[in-house]
C-alpha positions in Angstrom: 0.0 0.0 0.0 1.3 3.4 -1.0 0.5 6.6 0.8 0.9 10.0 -0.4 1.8 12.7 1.6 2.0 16.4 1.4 5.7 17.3 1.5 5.9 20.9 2.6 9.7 22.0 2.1 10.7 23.6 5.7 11.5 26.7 4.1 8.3 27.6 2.9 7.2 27.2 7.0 9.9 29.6 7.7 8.7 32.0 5.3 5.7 32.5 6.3 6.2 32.3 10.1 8.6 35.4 9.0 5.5 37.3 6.9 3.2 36.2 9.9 5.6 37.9 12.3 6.5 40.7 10.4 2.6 41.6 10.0 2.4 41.5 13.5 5.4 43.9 13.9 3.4 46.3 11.6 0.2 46.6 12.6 1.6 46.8 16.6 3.5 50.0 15.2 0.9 51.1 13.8 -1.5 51.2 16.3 1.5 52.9 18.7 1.8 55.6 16.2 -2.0 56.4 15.4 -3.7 57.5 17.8 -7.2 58.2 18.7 -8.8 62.0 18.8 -11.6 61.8 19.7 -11.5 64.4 21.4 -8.3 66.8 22.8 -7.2 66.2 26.6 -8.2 68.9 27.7 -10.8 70.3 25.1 -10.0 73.3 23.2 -11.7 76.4 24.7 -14.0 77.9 23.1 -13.5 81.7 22.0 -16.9 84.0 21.7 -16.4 87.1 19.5 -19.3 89.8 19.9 -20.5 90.5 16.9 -23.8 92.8 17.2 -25.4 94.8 19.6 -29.8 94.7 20.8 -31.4 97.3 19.7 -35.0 97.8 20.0 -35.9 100.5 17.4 -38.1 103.2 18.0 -41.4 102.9 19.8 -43.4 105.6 22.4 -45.8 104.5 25.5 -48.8 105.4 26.3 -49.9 106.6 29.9 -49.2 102.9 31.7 -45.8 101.7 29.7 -45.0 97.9 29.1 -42.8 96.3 27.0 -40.7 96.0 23.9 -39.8 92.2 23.5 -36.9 91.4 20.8 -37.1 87.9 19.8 -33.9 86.1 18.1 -35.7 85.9 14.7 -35.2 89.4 14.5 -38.9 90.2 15.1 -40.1 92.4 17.8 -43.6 92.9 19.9 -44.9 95.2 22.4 -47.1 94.7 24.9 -49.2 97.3 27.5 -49.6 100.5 25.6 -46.7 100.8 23.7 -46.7 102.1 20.2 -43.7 100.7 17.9 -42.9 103.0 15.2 -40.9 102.9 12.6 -38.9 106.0 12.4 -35.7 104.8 10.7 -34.5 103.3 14.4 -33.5 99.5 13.4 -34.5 96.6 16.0 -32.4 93.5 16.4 -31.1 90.6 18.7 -27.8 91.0 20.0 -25.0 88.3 17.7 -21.9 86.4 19.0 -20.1 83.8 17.5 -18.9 81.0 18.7 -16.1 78.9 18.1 -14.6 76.0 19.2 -13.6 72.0 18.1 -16.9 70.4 16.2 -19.5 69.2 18.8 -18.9 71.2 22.3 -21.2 71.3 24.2 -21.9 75.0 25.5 -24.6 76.6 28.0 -25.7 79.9 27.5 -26.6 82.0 31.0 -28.1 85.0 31.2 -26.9 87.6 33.5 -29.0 89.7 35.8 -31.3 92.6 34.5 -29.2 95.6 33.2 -30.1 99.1 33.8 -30.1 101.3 31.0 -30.1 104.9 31.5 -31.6 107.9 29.0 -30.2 110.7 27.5 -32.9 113.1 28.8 -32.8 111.5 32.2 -34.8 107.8 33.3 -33.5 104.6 33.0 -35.2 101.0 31.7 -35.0 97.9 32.8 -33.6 95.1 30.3 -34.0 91.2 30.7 -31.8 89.6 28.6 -34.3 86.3 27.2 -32.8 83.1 25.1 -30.7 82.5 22.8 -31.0 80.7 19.1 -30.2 78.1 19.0 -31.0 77.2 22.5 -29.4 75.7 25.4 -27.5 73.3 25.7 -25.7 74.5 22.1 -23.5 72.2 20.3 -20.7 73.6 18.3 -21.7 72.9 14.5 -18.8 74.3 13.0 -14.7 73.6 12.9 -12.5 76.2 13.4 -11.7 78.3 12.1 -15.4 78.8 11.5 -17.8 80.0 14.1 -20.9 79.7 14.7 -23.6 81.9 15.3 -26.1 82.8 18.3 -28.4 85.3 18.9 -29.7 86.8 22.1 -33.1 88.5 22.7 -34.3 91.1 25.1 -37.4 92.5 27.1 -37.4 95.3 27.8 -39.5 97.1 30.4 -40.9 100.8 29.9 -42.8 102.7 32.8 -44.9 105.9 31.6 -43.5 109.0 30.0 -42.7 110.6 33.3 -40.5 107.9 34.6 -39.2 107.1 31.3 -38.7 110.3 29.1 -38.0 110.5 24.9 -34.6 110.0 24.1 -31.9 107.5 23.3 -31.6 105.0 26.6 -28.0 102.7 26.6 -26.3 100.3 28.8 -24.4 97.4 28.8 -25.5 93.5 29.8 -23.5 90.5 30.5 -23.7 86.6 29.2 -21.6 83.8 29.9 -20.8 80.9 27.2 -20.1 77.9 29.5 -18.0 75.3 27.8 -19.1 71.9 29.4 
């Protein structure tokens, strides 16, 4: 009786015990050298850039006052007996920018009310109101892009004694909190 058998020279063996060890060699290295980023350690901060301020246009109360509510769609309402005109006065939502590595999460806070004070005397009370997009906000751009968010307002108006014609300014304050 005769029996084959597969003869495998012990070179071949060697060869590819070599290539098998060598493979190993490179993909170890290679997954030394690459490393993950997901994200940095620590995160980038983020940098805010002010970009517009909020304006509420022109407008005149009645006897009672109310108030002139910017919204962050650029739009703007009144309520009490407050008359908005259009005189020329633009109304708008106050604009920052943003920017920071692609998917931060950041909170928007408002600060307390501000106190703006008139030109002919008076001062009105300004509550600062969301922002757009809301909170939390995730970064949607890479820098060096930036990304954009807008801030409404309401502000209150007493009557024309307490609260004279003129031009009324002040400042307000926000905080961007990186998470």
């Amino acid at each position: 009786m005769k029996k084959d058998f597969l003869v495998t020279p012990g070179w071949l063996i060697k060869i590819r015990m070599k290539n098998l060890c060598v493979f190993i060699a490179i993909l170890f290295l290679h997954l030394i050298y690459f490393q993950s980023n997901a994200q940095e350690m620590p995160p980038r901060p983020i940098a805010v850039y002010f970009m517009q301020n909020l304006s509420f246009g022109a407008f005149y109360q009645g006897v009672t006052g109310g108030t002139v509510i910017i919204y962050t769609s650029g739009s703007r309402s009144a309520t009490g007996d407050i008359i908005l005109v259009n005189l020329g006065y633009l109304y708008f939502p106050a604009i920052f920018q943003l920017e920071g590595n692609l998917g931060s999460i950041v909170h928007f806070l408002a600060g307390p009310d501000a106190t703006l004070n008139g030109s002919n005397g008076g001062s009105l009370t300004l509550h600062i109101g969301d922002s757009y997009p809301g909170d939390p906000i995730i970064i949607n751009t890479s820098p060096p892009g930036r990304m954009q968010i807008r801030v409404g307002g309401t502000l209150g108006v007493g009557n024309p004694l307490a609260n004279p014609a003129g031009n009324y300014s002040g400042s307000f304050m926000v905080m961007f909190i990186q998470e």
